[in-house]
VMD Tcl script that draws the C-alpha trace (Angstrom):
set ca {
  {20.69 -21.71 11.40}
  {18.25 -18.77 12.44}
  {19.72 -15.94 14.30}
  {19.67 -16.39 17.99}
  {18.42 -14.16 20.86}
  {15.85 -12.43 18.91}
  {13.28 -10.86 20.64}
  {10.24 -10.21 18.35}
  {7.39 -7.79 18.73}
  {5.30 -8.51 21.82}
  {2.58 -6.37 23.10}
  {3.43 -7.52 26.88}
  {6.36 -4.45 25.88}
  {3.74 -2.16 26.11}
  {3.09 -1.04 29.81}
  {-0.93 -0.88 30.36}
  {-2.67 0.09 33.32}
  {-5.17 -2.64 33.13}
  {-4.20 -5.74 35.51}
  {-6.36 -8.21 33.80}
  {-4.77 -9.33 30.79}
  {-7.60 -11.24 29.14}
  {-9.14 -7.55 28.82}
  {-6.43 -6.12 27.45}
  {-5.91 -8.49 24.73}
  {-9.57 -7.65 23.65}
  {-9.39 -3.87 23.96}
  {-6.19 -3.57 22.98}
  {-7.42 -5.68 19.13}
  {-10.60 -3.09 19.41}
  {-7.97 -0.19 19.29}
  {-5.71 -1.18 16.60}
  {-8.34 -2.28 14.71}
  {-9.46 1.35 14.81}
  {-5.99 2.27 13.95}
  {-5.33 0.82 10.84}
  {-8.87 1.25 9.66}
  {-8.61 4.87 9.85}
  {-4.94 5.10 8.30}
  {-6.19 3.48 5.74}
  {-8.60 5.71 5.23}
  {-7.38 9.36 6.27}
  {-3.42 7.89 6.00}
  {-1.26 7.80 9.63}
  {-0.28 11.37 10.06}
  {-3.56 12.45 9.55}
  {-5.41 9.95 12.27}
  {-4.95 11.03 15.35}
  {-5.95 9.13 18.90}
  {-8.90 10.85 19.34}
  {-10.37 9.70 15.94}
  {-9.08 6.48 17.27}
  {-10.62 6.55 20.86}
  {-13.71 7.40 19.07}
  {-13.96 4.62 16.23}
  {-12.62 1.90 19.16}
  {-15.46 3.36 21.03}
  {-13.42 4.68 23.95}
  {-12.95 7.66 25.84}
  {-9.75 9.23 25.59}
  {-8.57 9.09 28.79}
  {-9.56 5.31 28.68}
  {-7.17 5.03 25.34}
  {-4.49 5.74 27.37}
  {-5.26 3.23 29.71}
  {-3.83 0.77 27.19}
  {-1.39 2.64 25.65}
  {0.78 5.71 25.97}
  {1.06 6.72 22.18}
  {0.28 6.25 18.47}
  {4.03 5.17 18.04}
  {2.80 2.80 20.61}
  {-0.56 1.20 18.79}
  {2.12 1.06 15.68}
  {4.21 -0.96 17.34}
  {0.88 -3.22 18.49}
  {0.05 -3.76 14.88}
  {3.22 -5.08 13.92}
  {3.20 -7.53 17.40}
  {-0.76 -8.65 16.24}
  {0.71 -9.66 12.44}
  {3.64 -11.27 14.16}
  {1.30 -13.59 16.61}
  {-1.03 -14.21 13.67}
  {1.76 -15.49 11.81}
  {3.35 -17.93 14.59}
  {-0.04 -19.09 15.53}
  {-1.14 -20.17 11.85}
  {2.35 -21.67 10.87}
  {3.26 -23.61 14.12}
  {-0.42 -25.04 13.66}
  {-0.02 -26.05 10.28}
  {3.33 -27.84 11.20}
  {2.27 -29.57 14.22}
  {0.54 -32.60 11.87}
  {1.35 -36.08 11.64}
  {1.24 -36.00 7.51}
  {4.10 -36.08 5.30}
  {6.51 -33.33 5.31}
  {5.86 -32.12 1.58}
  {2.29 -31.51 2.79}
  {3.20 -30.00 6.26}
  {4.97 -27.48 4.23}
  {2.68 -26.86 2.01}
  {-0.06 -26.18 4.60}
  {2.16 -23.72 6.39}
  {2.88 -21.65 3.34}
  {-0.86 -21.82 3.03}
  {-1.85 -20.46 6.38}
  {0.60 -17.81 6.37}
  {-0.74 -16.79 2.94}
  {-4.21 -16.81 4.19}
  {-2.91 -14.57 7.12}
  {-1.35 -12.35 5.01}
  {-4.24 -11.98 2.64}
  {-6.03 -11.39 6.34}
  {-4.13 -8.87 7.51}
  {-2.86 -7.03 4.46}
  {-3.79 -3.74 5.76}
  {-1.90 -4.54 8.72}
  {0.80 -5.39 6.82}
  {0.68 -2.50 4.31}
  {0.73 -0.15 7.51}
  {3.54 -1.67 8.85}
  {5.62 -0.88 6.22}
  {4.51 2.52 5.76}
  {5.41 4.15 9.20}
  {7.98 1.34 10.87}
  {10.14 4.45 9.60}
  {8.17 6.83 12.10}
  {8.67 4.65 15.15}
  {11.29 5.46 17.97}
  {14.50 3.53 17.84}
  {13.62 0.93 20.48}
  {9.97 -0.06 18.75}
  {11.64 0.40 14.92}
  {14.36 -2.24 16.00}
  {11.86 -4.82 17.91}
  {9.60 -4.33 14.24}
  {12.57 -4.89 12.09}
  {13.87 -8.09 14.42}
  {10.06 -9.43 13.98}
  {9.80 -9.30 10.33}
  {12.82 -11.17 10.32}
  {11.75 -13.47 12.78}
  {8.82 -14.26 10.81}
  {11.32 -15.35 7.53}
  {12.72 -17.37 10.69}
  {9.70 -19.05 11.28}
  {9.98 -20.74 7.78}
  {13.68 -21.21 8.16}
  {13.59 -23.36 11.68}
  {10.63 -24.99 10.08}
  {12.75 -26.21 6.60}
  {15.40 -27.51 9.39}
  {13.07 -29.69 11.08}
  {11.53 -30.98 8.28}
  {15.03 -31.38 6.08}
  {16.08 -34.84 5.78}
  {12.84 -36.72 7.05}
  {10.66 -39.09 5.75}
  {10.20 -37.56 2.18}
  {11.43 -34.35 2.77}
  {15.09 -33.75 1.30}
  {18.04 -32.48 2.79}
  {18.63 -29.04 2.40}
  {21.84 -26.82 3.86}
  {21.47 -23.70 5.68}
  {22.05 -21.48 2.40}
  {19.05 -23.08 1.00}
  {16.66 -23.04 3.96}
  {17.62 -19.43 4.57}
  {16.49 -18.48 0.96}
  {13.67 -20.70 0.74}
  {12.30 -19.13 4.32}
  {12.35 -15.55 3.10}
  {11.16 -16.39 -0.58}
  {8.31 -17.27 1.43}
  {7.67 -14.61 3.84}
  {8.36 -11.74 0.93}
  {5.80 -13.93 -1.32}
  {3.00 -13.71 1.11}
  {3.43 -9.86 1.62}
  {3.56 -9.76 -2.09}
  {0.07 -10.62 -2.14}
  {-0.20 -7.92 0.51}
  {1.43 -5.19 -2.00}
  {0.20 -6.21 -5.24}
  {-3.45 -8.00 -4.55}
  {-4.84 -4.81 -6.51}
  {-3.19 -5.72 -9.38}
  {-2.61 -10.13 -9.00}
  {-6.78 -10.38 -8.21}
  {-7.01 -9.57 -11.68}
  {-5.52 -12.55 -12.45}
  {-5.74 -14.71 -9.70}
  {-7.75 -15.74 -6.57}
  {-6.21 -16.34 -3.52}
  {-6.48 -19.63 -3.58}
  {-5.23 -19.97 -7.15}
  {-1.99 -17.48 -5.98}
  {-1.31 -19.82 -3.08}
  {-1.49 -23.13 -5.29}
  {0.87 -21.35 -7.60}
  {3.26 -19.92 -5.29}
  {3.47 -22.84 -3.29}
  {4.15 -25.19 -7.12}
  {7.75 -22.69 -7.15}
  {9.16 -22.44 -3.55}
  {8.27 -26.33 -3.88}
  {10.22 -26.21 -7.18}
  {12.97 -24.95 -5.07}
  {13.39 -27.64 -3.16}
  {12.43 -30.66 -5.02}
}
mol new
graphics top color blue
foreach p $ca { graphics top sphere $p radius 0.5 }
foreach p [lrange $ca 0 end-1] q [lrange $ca 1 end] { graphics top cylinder $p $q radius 0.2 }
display resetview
């Protein structure tokens, strides 16, 4: 049903220096971080890597022990939202309850991810565009994957217990309402906090991709 032989973002594509992985994992999340922090603040093209070393409290020589560009720590974001994402959702569906409810904690974990991580996810979107070819396709093939992540999930679950059945039309639409509903609360949270909390949002949302199915 999902498209086969993807290969989403992974920050193992990033050569490092640094044998021991356990420490890159942590400096690596200290650097991009710093990255998105400071875009935020002073916008991409204006942040360079030694405002970056700095805030991640590196030198920059020992930046580029960990990576070899900015296009690289880009690239790192998108592979941090995509784990974030995988690791909430598989969580969620790895319960014993009833498959209503499995769903419904999934969509609420990847909500509260997204909500998380909006910055991440606002930066993404921003400068995917300024990647090179080989990091902008791996970032487009993840935030597909991540719509995947709901649409393997609706297979499983279609058909059992109280779950209906649903064909792959229908889990394919109902797996990227939900992804492009979660970044909506990335996008518009300046505007839907007037109106709603997060919680509130997710109990919402979750009442009409439910209302798609049942």
């Amino acid at each position: 049903m999902a498209r086969q032989n993807v290969h989403p973002a992974s920050s193992a594509d990033v050569p490092t220096q640094i044998k021991n992985e356990k420490l890159v994992r942590e400096r690596r999340r200290q650097i991009i971080d710093a990255t998105v922090k400071l875009s935020v603040e002073h916008g991409y093209h204006n942040t360079t890597t030694r405002m970056i070393a700095k805030a991640a409290g590196f030198s920059i020589g020992s930046l580029y022990e960990y990576v070899s560009s900015k296009e690289d720590l880009l690239y790192l974001v998108c592979s941090a939202i995509h784990e974030e994402v995988q690791n909430a959702v598989e969580d969620a569906l790895s319960g014993g309850i009833c498959k209503k409810a499995q769903l419904a904690g999934a969509i609420r974990q990847y909500f509260i991810v997204c909500d998380k991580m909006t910055d991440y996810i606002l930066l993404m979107y921003q400068v995917t565009q300024f990647l090179p070819d080989k990091w902008k396709k791996k970032v487009l093939e993840t935030e597909l994957d991540i719509s995947d992540t709901f649409v393997r999930a609706l297979a499983r679950l279609s058909g059992k217990n109280d779950f209906p059945h649903l064909d792959e039309k229908t889990c394919s639409l109902v797996g990227h309402n939900i992804s492009v509903l979660g970044h909506m609360w990335a996008f518009r949270r300046w505007y839907l906090k007037k109106n709603f909390t997060l919680d509130q949002y997710i109990c919402t949302q979750t009442d009409f991709i439910l209302g798609l199915i049942y």
